[in-house]
N, C-alpha and C positions, 0 to 999 in steps of 0.2 A: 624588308622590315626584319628587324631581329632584336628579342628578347631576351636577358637573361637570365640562365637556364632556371634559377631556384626560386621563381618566381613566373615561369609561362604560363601557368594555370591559370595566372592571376590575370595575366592583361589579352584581350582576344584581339586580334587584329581582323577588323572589319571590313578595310578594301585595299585593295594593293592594284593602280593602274599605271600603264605604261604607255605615253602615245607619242610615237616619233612622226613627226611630218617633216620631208624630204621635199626640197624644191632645189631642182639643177644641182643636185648631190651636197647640196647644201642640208643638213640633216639637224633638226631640232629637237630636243628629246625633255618632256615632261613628265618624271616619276612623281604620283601622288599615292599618299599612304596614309590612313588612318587607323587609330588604336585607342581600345579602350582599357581603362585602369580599372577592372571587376571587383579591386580588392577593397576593405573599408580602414585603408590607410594610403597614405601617397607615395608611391614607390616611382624607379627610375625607368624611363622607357628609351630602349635605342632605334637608332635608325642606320640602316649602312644600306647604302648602293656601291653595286660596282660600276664605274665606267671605261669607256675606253681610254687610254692613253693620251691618244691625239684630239681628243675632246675639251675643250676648256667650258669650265662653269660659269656658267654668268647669273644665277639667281637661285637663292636659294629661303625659306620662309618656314615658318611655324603657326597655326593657330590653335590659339591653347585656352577654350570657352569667351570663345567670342572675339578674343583678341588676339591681331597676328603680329610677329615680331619678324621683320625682315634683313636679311643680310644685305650687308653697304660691302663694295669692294674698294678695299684702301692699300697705299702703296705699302709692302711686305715689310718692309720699318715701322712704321707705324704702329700697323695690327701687331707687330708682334713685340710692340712696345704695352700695348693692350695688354697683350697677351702675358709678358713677364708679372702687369702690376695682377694680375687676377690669380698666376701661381704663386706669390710671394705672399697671399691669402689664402694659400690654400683650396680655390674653386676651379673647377670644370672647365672644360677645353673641349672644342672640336677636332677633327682631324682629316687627312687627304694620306694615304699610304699604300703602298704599291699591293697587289692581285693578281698574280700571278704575270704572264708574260704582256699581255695584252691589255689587262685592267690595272685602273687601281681605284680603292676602297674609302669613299666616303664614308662617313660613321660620326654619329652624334649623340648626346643621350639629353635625355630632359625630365625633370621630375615633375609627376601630374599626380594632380590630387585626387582623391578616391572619386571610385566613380565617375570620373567625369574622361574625357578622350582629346586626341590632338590629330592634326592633319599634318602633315608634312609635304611638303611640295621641294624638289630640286628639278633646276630644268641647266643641259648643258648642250653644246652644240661642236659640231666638225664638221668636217669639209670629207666625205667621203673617198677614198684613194680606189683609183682602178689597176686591180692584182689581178694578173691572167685573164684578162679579159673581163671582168666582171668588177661592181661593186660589193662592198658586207657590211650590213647592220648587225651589229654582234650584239646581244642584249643577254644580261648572266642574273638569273633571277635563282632567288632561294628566301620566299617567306617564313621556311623551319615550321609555318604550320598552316592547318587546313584556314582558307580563305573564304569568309561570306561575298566577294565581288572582287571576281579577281579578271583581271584585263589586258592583254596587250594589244594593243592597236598600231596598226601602222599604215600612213599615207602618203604615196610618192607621188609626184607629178612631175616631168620630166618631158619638155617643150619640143622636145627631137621625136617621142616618140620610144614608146619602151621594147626593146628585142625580147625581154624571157624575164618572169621573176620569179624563184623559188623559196619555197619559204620550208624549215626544218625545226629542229631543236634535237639535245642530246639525251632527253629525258623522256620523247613522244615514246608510247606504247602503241601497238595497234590499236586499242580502243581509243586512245584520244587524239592519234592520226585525224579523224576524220574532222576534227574540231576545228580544226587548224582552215580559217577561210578564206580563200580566196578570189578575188575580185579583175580584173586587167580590163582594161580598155585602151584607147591607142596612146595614149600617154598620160592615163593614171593608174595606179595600181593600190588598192585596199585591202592591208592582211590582219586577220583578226582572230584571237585564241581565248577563249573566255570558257573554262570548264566549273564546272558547277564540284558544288561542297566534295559530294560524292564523288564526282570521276577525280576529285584533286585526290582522293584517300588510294593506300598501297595496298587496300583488300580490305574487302566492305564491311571489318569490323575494328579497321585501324584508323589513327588517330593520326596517323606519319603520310605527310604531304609527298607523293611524286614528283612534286614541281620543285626541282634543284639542278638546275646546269643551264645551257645554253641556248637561248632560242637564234637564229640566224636566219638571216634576208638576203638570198644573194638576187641581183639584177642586171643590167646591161639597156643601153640606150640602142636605139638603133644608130647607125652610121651611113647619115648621105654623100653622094659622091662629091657633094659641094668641102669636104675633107676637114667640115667643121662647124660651129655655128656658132654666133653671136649673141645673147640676150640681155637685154636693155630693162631697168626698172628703176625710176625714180633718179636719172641722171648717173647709175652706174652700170659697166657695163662688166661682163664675163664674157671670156671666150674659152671653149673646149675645144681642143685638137687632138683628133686619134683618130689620123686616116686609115683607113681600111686597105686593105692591098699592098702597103707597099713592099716589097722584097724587102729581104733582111743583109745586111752587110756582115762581111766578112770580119772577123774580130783576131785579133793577138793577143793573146791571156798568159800573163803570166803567173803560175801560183806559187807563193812563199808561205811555206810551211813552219810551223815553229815544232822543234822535238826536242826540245831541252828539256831537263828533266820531271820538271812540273809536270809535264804532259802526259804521263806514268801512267798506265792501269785503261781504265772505259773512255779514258778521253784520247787516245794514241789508237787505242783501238776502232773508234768510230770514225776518227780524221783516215784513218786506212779504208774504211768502208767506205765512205764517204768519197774519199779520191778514185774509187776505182768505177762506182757509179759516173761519176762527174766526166771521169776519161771518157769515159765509154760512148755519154753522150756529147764531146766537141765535137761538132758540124764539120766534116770530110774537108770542107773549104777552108779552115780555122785553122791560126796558127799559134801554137801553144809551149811554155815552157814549166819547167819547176826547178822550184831551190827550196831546198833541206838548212835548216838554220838551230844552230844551238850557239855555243861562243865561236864556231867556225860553220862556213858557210860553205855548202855544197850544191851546186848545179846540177841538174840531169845530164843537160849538154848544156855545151859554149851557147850557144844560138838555139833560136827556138826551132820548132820541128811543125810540121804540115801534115795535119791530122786523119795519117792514115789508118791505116788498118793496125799493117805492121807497128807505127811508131805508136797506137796506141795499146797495143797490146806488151810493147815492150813499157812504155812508160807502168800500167800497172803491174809489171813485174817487179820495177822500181819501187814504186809506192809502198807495196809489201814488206817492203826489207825496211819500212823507218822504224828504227827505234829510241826510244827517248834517252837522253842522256845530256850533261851541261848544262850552264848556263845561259841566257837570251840575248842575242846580239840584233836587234831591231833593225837598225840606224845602217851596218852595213848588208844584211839581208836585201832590204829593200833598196837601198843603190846597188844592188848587183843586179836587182830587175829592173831599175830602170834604165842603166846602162847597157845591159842585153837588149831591151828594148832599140834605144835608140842607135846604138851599132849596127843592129841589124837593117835599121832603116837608114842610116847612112848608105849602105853596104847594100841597099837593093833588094834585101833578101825576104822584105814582107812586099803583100800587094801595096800598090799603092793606093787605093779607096778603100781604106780599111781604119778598124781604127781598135787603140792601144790601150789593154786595161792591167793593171795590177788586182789581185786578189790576197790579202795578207790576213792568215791565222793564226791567233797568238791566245796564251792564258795567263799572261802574264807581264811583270815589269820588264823592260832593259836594264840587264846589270852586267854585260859586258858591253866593252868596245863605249862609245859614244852613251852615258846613260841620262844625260840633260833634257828632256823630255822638250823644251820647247829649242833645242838647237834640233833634235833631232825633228822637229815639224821642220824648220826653217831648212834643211837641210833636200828635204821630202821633194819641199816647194820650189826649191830654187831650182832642183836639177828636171823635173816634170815640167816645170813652165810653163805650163795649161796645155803638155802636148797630149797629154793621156791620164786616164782616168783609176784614182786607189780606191778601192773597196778595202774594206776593214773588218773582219769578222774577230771579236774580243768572245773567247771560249771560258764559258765559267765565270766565278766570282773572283778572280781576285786580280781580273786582269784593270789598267785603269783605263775604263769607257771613254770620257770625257778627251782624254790624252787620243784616244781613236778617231773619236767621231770627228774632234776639228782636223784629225791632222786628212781625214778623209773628204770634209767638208771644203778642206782647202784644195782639195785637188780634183774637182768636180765630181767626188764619190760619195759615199753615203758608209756609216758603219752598223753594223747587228751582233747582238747580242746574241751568243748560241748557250743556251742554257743545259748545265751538266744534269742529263735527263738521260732516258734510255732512248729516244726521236731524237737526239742530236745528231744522227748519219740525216734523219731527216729534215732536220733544222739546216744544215750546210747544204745538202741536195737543192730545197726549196732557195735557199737565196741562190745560189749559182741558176736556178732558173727563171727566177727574175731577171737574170742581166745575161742569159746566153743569147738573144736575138734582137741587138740594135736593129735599128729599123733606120733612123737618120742619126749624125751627128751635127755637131755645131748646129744647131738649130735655132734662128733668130725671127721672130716674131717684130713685127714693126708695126705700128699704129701711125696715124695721121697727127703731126705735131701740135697743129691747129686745133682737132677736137678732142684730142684726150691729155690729162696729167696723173700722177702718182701712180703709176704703173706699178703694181707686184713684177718680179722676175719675168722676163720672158725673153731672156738667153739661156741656153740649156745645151750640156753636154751630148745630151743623146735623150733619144727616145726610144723604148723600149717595146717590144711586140707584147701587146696585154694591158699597156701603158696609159694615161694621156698626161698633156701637157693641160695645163690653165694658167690664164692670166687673167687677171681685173684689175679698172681701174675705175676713174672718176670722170665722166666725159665735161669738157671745160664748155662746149656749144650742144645745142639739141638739134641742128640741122645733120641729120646721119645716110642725104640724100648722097655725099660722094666718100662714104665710110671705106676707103678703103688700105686694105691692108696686104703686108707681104711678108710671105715666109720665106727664109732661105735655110738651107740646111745641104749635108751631104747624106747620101742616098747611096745605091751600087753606081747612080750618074749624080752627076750636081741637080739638088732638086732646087726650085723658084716659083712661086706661086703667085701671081700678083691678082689679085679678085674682089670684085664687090661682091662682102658676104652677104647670105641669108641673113638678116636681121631681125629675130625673136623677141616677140613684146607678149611676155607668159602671162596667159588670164590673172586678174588678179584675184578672182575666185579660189584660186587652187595656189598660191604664196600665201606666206607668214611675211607681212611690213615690209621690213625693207631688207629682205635678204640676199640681196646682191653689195648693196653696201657693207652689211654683215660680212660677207664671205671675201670682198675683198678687204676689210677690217683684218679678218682671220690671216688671210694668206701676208697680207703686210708686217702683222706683229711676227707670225714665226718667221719671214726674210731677216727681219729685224733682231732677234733673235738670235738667231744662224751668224747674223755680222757680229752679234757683241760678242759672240763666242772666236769664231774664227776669222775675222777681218781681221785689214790693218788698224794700226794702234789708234789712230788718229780718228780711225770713225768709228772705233770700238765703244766710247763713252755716249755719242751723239745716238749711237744705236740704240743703247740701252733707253735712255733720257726720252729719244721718241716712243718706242715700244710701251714705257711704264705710262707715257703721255696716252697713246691708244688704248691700252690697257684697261687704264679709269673712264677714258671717255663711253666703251663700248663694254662696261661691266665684265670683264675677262679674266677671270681667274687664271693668272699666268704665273710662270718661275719669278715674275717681277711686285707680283699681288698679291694679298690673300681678300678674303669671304671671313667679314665679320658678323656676327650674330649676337645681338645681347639678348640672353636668356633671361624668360622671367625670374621674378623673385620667390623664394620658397618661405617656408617657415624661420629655416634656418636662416634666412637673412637674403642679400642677393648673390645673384651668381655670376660666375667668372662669364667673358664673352666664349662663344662660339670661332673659332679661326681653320679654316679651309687655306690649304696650301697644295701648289701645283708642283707637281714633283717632275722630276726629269729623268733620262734615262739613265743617267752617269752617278746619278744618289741611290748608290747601293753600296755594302758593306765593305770598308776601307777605306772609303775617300775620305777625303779631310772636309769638315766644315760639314758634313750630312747631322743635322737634327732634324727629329719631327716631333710630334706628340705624342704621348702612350694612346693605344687603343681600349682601354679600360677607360672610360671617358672622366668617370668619377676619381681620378686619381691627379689629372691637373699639371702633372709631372715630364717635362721634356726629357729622352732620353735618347742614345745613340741606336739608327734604327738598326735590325739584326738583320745577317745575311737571307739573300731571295728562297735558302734551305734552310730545315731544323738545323741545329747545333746543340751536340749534348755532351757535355765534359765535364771530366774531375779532374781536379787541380788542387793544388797547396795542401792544405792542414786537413782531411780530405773536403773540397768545398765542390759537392755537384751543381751543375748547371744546365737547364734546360731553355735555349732562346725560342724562340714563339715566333715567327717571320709574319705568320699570319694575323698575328698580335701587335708586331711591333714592340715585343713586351718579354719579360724571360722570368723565370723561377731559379729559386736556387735554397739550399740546404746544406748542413754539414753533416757527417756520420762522427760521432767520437768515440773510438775502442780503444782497445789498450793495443803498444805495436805486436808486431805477430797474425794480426786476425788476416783471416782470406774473406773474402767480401765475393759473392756473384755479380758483375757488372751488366753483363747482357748472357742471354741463354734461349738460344731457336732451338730448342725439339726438331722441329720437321727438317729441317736441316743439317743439324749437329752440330751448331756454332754455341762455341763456350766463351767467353770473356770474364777471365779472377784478376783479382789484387789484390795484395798482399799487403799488409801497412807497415811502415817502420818507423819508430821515432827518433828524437835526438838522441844525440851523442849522451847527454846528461842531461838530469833538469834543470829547467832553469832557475834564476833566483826568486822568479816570483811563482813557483812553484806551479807554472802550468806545463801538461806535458801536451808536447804538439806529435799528430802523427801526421803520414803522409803515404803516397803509393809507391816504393821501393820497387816493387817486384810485380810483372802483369804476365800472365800468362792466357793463351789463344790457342783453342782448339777448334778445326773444324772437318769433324769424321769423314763427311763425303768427298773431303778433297786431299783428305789423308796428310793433315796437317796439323804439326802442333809448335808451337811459335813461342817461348820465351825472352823476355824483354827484361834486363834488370838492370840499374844504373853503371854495371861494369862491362856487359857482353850481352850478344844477342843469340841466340841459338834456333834454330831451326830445325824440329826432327819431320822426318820426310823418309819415309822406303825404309825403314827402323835403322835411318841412318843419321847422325846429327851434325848439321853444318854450321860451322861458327862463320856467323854472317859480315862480311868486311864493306864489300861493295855493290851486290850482285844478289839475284834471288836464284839459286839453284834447281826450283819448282816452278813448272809454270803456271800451277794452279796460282799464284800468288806471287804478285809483283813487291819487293821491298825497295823502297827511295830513301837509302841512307845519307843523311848528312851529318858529318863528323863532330862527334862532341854538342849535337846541335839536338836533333830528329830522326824518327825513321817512320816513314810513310805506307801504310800497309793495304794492301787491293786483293783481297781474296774475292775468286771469280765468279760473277755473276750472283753474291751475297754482298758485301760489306765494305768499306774503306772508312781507314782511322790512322789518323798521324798521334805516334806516342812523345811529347817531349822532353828531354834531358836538361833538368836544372839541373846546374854546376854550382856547386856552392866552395866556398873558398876553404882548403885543406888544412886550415889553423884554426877554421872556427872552431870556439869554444861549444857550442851546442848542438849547431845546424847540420845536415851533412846532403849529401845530393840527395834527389829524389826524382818521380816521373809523372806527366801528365800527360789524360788518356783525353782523345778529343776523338767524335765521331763523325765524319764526313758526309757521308754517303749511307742511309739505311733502308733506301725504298725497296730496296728487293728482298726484305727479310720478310717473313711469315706474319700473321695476324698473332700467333700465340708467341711471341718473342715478349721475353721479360727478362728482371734484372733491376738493379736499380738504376742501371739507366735504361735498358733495355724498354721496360714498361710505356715510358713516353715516347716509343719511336713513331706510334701511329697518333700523336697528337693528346692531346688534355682540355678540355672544354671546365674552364674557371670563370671567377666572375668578383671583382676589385671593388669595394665601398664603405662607405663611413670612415672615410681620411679623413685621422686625429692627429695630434702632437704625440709625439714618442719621447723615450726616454733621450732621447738625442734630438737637439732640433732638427740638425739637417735631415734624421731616417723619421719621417713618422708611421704611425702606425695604420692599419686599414684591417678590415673584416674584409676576409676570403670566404666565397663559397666554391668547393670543390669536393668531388664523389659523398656528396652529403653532407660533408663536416661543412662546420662553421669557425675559421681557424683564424687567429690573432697574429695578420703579420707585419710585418716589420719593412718599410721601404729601404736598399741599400744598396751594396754593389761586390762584384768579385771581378777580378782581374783575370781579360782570353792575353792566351801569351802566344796564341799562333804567331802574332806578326811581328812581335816586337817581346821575343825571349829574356830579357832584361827588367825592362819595367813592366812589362803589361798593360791592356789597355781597360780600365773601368768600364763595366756593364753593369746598369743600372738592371736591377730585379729586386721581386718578392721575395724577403728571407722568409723561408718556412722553420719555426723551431722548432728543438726537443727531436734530434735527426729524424726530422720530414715529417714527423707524423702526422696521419691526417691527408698526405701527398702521397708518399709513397702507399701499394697496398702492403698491409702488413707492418711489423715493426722492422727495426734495422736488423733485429738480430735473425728475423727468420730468413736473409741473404745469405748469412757466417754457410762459409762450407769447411770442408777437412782439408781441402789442398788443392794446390793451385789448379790442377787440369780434375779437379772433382768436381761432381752435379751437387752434391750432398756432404 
């Protein structure tokens, strides 16, 4: 539940419960929340859940004095045909938007009339995944305030028989350790956390709730020697497979590196950490290669090597030495691994029960050699021929996921997102040990033709140690007296299993309906899914067409759906619907065709969503920018001085990190007599690493050792990486503080008015101190704002809205400025809040108390 801010006094939230019921890891999850309106007028109340990723929504409801209004799921045309006629009015919108790596953020709002309260109910469900051995209930709770009945409940039951189940959170103090209850018996388990007013308070005369982060459930089934089990409900059946014991196969890995120049600064650096852990751990038995790739492509060696001692300690002597430089050649990288690959297997020189994986890390697009993105899948595909398997790890934001995942999907592998954090050595580590210990390959799963049809998947490249396979289907007969089934796979021998299994018929006490139907429902739409992404052409449409068919039938908030809501009626008249949408991993910042809703619900307004990090830049006439990732949503303001002024942009004390800009204007003014400025000249200092960096539209300078280096290609300090691109950018990584790309608009040397200028964009600011400020500085730890009473504006297309923010109440303006990261020409439109009269009201302070005396001055 979450209120907002200038108005929590007003509305209490009364109960906040959570009850997951878990049946054959099939997990069903029921947030209910109620709130009351204290105030004696009707004001807006939200709602936001996080959920998992891999979760889809199937229900979601309102009662609002006596009357509940419930969500219908309809095909995503549709609804958001709904959707355009309720913003072309001006009303309200729901929304579904990413949380961080694992979640993403339901969020609603609804306006209640005084006094009176609403219940909110969302229920959504998954298919739990088994990671290193175990299952996880991830559950990310944050009420923002003390709870009258506050609840988490959880109930597994699990027909095998439960091995261990642990229950945590990231928020337990020892005093509320003990709260946390738990229940097991031979295959059910009951966890439960329910702390009262008081232990929810941060010190027994505070009003600030403890309860903010992450509660988690991890589990584990037992494993009979029968190497699997069966369970049957209501005519569908499920099978789990993860034998226990089997020896691990010997693997051939080859890793392809991306060092071109993107790769500059924390991210070059981590891919070095990261590679020499990874060495360290290939299996003695493993046969391993690497290739170095920027516009040319470098191998370790010809042929891959046998992981000894020796070869791996020379290999991370190798690793050490990469440094980033050029541009990204994809397309021949990876046909040199798979052609190493398969020479070498002509030629003898791997085992022969072994089996062949590709690992490719990139941040980036292909722009040399081959850059056709889907020649270069077809290319992947044709030459691997299902003899071995890509992994794909996409590093950062601006690599394109999507282009990854199929091209990985298509060659029995899977792709991950490694997000530019300071845990991305441990981001890369953890997946490489997801996939360091095959267990079997080719792994083929066979049913009886006669009792079963509509089978999920049950061909699989490999199975992995930590792992299980599942299949469901729909049994066509209920005689299950000669059920039998055969596994075939490769193993260190050829393994064959031909068995009447144990066949499981789970109390019906301890299930929800029909959740085996459910769960092969689930596992069918995302196969389905998977084909209309990366199949062939021809069952690419039929894919979709059934999954959207599933979809509706089984209430599924999918990439094909949304979750409509029509919200009551207020005073003001009625309101727009409510619309939930299922977001994927590939709709993140850059891709083409990414819209979702603003997160200020009261605003009604689609807009392009902002990258998974802040962004905070000045640009043009000077026009600051602050994107809001966890908003979905961005601010912006203009400063207008006369040219000449130095401006403080960001400023770390405990640190020493200075960021000025200096303004300049036109050539002359113009005829309609407006004078425009802009940021000519920035200058960078930062004391501890004994650095001071000037940037100005003609030259770059670098003073270092009270020495000054006119910067061409190259950073002559190693406190600070610079990524110059000619006429274009230069990309700036001071260490273990800050990273910011400066850019060079060129303006054409006959204009009459115009003349170049520069924009300052901030990359990277998590490691800077709590007291960092500046005008853009200020917002690096975030800004808690709150968007309503959208009016018509003096423009139709911008209208206007009441902001509440650090107390003011400020009149602003709906509209946009243009990010020219990507496209230095035209730029791309970002929808924000204009703040007017330079920020005031936003920024603290007025604009003039930033003015300093000179560029590398405090004051």
């Amino acid at each position: 539940m979450y209120v907002d801010a200038h108005s929590v006094q007003m509305v209490e939230v009364l109960s906040v419960k959570l009850h997951c019921t878990v049946a054959s890891r099939f997990a069903h999850t029921v947030m209910t929340s109620t709130a009351l309106n204290k105030a004696n007028s009707s004001q807006e109340i939200f709602f936001e859940v996080d959920l998992p990723k891999t979760a889809f929504i199937t229900n979601f409801s309102m009662e609002i004095e006596g009357q509940i209004y419930v969500g219908v799921v309809n095909e995503k045309e549709q609804a958001k045909k709904q959707y355009e006629k309720a913003v072309s009015s001006g009303r309200t919108a729901g929304l579904v938007k990413a949380s961080g790596r694992k979640m993403e953020k339901f969020s609603v709002s609804v306006n209640i009339a005084a006094k009176s309260n609403v219940t909110f109910i969302l229920t959504y469900e998954e298919l739990l995944q088994r990671k290193f051995g175990k299952y996880e209930i991830l559950t990310r709770i944050n009420p923002k305030q003390l709870v009258q009945n506050f609840q988490i409940v959880a109930d597994i039951y699990e027909p095998q028989g439960i091995a261990f189940v642990d229950a945590h959170a990231t928020f337990l103090t020892n005093e509320l350790l003990p709260l946390v209850e738990k229940t097991v018996t031979d295959n059910k388990a009951h966890i439960s956390f329910s702390p009262t007013l008081d232990q929810q308070r941060k010190c027994p005369e505070c009003d600030g709730s403890l309860i903010n982060g992450d509660f988690i459930i991890k589990y584990d089934v037992k494993r009979a020697s029968s190497l699997g089990d069966i369970q049957i409900v209501n005519g569908y059946f499920v099978h789990f497979f993860a034998p226990p014991d089997l020896p691990r196969i010997r693997k051939n890995v080859v890793f392809v590196i991306d060092r071109s120049g993107s790769m500059a600064g924390p991210k070059m650096i981590q891919t070095r950490v990261a590679m020499e852990s990874i060495l360290s751990d290939v299996h003695p038995d493993d046969y391993f290669g690497i290739i170095l790739f920027d516009r040319s492509i470098e191998p370790w060696k010809q042929s891959l090597t046998k992981a000894t001692e020796e070869n791996v300690d020379e290999a991370i002597k190798f690793v050490r030495q990469i440094y980033p430089r050029g541009t990204t050649n994809i397309n021949d990288s990876v046909m040199k691994a798979i052609h190493m690959l398969q020479d070498d297997r002509r030629n003898k020189k791997l085992p022969e029960r072994s089996v062949d994986m590709i690992i490719l890390l990139t941040d980036g697009m292909p722009n040399e050699g081959e850059s056709n993105l889907q020649r270069i899948q077809q290319n992947v595909c044709e030459a691997i021929g299902g003899n071995m398997t890509l992994f794909c790890l996409g590093f950062g934001d601006d690599v394109d996921y999507s282009f990854l995942d199929v091209m990985a999907k298509q060659n029995n592998g899977v792709a991950r997102r490694i997000y530019e954090a300071s845990d991305a050595t441990l981001q890369l580590q953890g997946f490489y040990d997801e996939v360091a210990s095959p267990l079997l390959s080719a792994v083929d799963l066979r049913y009886p033709d006669n009792a079963v049809d509509s089978l999920t998947p049950h061909h699989f490249s490999q199975l992995f140690n930590g792992s299980e396979i599942v299949v469901a289907g729909r049994l066509s007969e209920n005689d299950m007296d000669n059920f039998l089934v055969e596994v075939f796979g490769h193993s260190s021998v050829w393994f064959e299993l031909v068995t009447d299994w144990d066949v499981i018929y789970p109390e019906k006490d301890y299930i929800f309906g029909d959740f085996t139907e459910r769960l092969w429902a689930y596992l069918t739409i995302q196969q389905l899914l998977e084909t209309s992404k990366s199949g062939p052409a021809e069952e690419k449409s039929n894919a979709t067409a059934k999954a959207l068919e599933m979809s509706l039938k089984y209430s599924f908030v999918t990439p094909l759906t949304s979750m409509v809501v029509t919200k009551p009626e207020t005073e003001e008249g009625p309101s727009g619907p409510l619309i939930a949408d299922k977001l994927t991993e590939g709709r993140t910042a850059g891709e083409a065709g990414r819209r979702t809703q603003l997160s200020s619900p009261q605003s009604g307004y689609m807009t392009t969503a902002a990258a998974p990090h802040p962004t905070y830049f000045v640009d043009g006439d000077p026009h600051f920018m602050i994107e809001l990732p966890e908003r979905e949503d961005a601010l912006c303001f203009n400063i207008n001085e006369s040219p000449g002024t130095i401006f403080n942009l960001v400023k770390d004390p405990s640190i020493g990190l200075l960021v000025n800009g200096q303004t300049i204007g036109d050539k002359m003014v113009a005829p309609d007599g407006k004078v425009n400025t802009y940021f000519g000249r920035l200058g960078v200092v930062h004391h501890s690493l004994g650095v001071r960096l000037e940037v100005t539209t003609e030259y770059i300078n670098l003073h270092s050792d009270s020495t000054i280096h006119s910067i061409s290609t190259f950073s002559p300090n190693p406190s600070v990486d610079l990524l110059l691109t000619k006429d274009r950018s230069v990309k700036v990584t001071l260490r273990d503080s800050v990273k910011f790309v400066i850019l060079l608009h060129k303006v054409w040397k006959m204009h009459p008015y115009h003349q170049d200028y520069l924009g300052f964009y901030t990359l990277d600011s998590h490691l800077l101190s709590p007291s960092v400020h500046g005008l853009l500085g200020q917002f690096y730890h975030g800004i808690e704002f709150e968007v309503g009473d959208l009016r018509p504006g003096e423009v139709p297309e911008k209208p206007d809205a009441t902001m509440y923010v650090k107390g003011h109440q400020l009149n602003v303006t709906r509209g946009w400025q243009r990010d020219f990261r990507k496209d230095l020409k035209r730029g791309k439109n970002v929808p924000c809040w204009f703040i007017h009269s330079n920020g005031t009201g936003l920024i603290d302070g007025s604009a003039e108390d930033y003015i300093v005396s000179g560029l590398f001055k405090t004051v």
